[in-house]
C-alpha positions as CSV (number, residue, x, y, z in Angstrom):
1,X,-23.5,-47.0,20.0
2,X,-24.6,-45.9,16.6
3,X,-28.1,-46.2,16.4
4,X,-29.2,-44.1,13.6
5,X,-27.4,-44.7,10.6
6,X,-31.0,-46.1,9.0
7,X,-33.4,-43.2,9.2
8,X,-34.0,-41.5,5.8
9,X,-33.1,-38.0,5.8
10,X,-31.1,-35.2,7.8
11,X,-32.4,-35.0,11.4
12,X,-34.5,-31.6,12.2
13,X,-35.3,-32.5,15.9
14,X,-35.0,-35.1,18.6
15,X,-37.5,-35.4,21.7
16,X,-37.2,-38.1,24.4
17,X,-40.6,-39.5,25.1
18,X,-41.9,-40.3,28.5
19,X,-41.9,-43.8,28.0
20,X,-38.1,-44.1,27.6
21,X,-38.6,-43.8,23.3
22,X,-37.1,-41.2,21.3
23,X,-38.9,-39.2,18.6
24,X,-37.2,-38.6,15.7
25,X,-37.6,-36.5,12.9
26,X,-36.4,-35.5,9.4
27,X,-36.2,-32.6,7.3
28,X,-38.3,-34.6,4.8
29,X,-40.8,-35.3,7.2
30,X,-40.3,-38.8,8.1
31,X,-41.2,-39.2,12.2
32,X,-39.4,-42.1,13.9
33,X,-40.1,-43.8,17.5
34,X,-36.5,-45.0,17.9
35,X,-35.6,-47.1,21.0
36,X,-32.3,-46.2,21.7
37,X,-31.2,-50.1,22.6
38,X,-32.9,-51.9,19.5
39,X,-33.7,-48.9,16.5
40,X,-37.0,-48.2,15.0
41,X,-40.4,-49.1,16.6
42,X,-42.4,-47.7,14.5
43,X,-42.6,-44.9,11.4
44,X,-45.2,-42.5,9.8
45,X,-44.2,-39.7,7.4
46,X,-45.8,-35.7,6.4
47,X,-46.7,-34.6,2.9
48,X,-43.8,-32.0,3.3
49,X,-42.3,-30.2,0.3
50,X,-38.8,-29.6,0.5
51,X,-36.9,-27.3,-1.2
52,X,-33.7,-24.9,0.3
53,X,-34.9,-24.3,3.8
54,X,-38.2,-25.7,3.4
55,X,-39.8,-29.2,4.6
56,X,-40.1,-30.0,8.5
57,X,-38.7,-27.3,10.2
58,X,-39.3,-28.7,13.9
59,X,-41.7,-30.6,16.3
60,X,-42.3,-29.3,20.0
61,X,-44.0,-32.2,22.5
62,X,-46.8,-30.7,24.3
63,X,-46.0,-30.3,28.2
64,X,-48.4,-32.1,29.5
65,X,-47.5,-34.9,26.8
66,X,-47.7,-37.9,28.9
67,X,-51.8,-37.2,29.4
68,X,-52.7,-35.8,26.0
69,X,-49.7,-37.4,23.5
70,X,-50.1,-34.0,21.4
71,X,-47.2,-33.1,19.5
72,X,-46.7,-29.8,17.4
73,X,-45.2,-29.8,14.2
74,X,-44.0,-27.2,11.7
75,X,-43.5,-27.7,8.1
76,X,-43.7,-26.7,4.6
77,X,-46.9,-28.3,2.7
78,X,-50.5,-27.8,1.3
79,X,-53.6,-26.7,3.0
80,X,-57.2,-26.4,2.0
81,X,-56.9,-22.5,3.9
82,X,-57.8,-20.1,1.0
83,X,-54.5,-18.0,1.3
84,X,-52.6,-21.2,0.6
85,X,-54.7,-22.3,-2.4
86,X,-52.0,-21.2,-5.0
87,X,-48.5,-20.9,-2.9
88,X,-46.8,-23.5,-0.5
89,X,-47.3,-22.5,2.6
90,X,-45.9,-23.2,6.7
91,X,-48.1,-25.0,8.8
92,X,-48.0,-25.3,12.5
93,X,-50.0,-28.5,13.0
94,X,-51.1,-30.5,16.4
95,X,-51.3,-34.5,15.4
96,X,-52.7,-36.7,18.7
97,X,-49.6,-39.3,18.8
98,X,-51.4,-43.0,18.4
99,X,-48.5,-44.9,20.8
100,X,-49.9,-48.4,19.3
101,X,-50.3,-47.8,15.9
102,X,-47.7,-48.3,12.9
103,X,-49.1,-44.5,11.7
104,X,-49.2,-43.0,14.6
105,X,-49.6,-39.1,13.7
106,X,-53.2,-39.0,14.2
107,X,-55.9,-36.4,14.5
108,X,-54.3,-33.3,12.7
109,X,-55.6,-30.1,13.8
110,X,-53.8,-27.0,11.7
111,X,-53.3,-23.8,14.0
112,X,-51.8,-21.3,12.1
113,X,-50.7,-20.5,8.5
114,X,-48.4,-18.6,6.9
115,X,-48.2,-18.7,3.3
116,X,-44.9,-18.3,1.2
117,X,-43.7,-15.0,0.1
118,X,-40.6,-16.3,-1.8
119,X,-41.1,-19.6,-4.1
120,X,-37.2,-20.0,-3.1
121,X,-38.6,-21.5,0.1
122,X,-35.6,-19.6,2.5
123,X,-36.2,-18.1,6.0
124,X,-39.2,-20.0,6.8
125,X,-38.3,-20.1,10.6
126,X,-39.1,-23.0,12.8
127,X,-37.9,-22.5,16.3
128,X,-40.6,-23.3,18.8
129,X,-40.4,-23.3,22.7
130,X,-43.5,-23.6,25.3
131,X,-43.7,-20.8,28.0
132,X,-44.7,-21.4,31.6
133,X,-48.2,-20.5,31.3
134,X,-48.5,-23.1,28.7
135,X,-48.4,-21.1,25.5
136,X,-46.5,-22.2,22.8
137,X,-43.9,-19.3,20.9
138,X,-43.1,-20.1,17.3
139,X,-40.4,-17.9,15.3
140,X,-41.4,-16.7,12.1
141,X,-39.0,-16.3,9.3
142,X,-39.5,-12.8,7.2
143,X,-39.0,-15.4,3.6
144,X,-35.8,-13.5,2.3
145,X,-37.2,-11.2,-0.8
146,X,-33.9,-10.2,-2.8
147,X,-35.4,-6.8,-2.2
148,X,-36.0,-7.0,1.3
149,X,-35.1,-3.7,2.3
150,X,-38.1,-2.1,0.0
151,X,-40.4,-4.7,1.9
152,X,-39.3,-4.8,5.8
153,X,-42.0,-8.0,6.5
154,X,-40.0,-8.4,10.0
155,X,-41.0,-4.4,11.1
156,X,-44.9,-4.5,9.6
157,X,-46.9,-5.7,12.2
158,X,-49.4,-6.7,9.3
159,X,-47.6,-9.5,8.8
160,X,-46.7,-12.6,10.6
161,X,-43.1,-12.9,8.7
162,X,-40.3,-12.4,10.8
163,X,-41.8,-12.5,13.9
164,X,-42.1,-14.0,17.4
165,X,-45.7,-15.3,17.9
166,X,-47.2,-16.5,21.0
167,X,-50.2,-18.9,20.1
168,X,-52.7,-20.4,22.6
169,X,-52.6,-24.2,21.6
170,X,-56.0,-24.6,23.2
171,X,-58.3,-21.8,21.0
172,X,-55.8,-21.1,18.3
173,X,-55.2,-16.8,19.4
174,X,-51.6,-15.6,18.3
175,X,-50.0,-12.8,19.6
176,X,-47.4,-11.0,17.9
177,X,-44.6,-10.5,20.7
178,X,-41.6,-9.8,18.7
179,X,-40.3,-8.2,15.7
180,X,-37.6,-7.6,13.8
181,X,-36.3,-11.1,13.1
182,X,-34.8,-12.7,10.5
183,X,-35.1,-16.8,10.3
184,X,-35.1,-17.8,13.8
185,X,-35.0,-21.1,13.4
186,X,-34.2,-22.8,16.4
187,X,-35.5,-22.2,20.2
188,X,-35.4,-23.0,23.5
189,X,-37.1,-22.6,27.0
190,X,-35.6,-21.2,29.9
191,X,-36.4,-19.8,33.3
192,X,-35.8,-16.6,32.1
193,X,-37.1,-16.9,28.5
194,X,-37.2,-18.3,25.1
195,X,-33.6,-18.2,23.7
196,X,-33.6,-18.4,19.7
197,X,-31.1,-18.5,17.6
198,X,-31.3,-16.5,14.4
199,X,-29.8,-16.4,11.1
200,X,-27.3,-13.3,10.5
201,X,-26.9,-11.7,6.9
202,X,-23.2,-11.8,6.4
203,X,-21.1,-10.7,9.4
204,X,-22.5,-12.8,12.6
205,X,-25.1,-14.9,13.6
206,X,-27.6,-14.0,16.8
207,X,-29.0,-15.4,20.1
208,X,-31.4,-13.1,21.2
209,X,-33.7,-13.9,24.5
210,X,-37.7,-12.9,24.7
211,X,-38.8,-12.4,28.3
212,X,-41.5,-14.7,28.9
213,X,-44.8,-12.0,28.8
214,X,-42.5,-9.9,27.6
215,X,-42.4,-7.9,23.9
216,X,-39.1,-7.0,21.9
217,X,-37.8,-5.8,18.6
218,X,-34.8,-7.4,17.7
219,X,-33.6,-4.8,14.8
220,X,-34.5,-6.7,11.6
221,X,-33.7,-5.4,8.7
């Protein structure tokens, strides 16, 4: 059965909701409640700026979802955070989902972020997974300067770009646990870890896996 032939945009992510809903969302930040059986129950949209890689990246639901309806979201857009005053900039955002509203992204809280280093808006990252001790990993893209070699973002610990991050949804700390990648932009959990999948220069393409409580470099640039 083709049910979504209506929403507005390319799909970044689907979640399935406890309630037997879907939640869809689009790389130009349009958020859907889709039931599967009858389409669209309701719709709200993200400022998002979209431009090459850029706009909504991804959205994670929290674990405990069904208590607290938090969702966490990851997008291109403006912020009032000094560093973002005169670039775009990535924002990891929690919104409170409002189940019987028409709007129902409510009660944004920003958590981390990370402002552009390439107005081509490339490599922003995106992939996010949630560990078993309840922390939330987001990959990092390193933003693709043409001159990347003279500026190796991914191996500087200085910066956030091109890294793994492990972020405590709770008080906002973010941990730098992996280096050295490139635009991981998609994730997943796993007994064993979080498996990303990362964006190769020209040859391949990479899966790379990050123990949980573990650190890594994974050789970017």
């Amino acid at each position: 059965q083709e049910i979504g032939d209506f929403i507005n945009g390319m799909t970044s992510h689907i979640e399935p909701l406890p309630d037997g809903f879907w939640m869809v969302a689009t790389v130009n930040g349009q958020f859907y409640r889709l039931n599967p059986f009858f389409g669209i129950a309701a719709h709200d949209s993200l400022p998002v700026q979209t431009y090459n890689d850029s706009g909504l990246m991804s959205f994670k639901l929290d674990p405990n979802y069904a208590t607290n309806h938090w969702i966490y979201a990851y997008y291109t857009g403006f912020s009032e955070a000094p560093e973002c005053q005169d670039v775009f900039c990535n924002l990891l955002v929690r919104f409170e989902i409002d189940e019987h509203a028409e709007h129902f992204l409510a009660n944004p809280v920003t958590l981390a972020t990370f402002p552009m280093v390439n107005l081509g808006g490339v490599h922003n990252g995106g992939g996010l997974a949630f560990g078993p001790e309840g922390s939330l990993y987001l990959g990092v893209g390193e933003g693709e300067l043409s001159d990347e070699m003279t500026y190796p973002f991914a191996q500087d610990p200085n910066f956030n770009l091109g890294k793994i991050l492990r972020i405590n949804p709770n008080t906002t700390e973010m941990t730098q646990v992996a280096l050295g990648v490139r635009n991981p932009f998609t994730a997943i959990s796993t007994p064993d870890g979080m498996v990303i999948g990362d964006v190769g220069f020209t040859l391949f393409e990479e899966v790379d896996l990050l123990p949980w409580e573990g650190e890594a470099n994974f050789g970017w640039p």
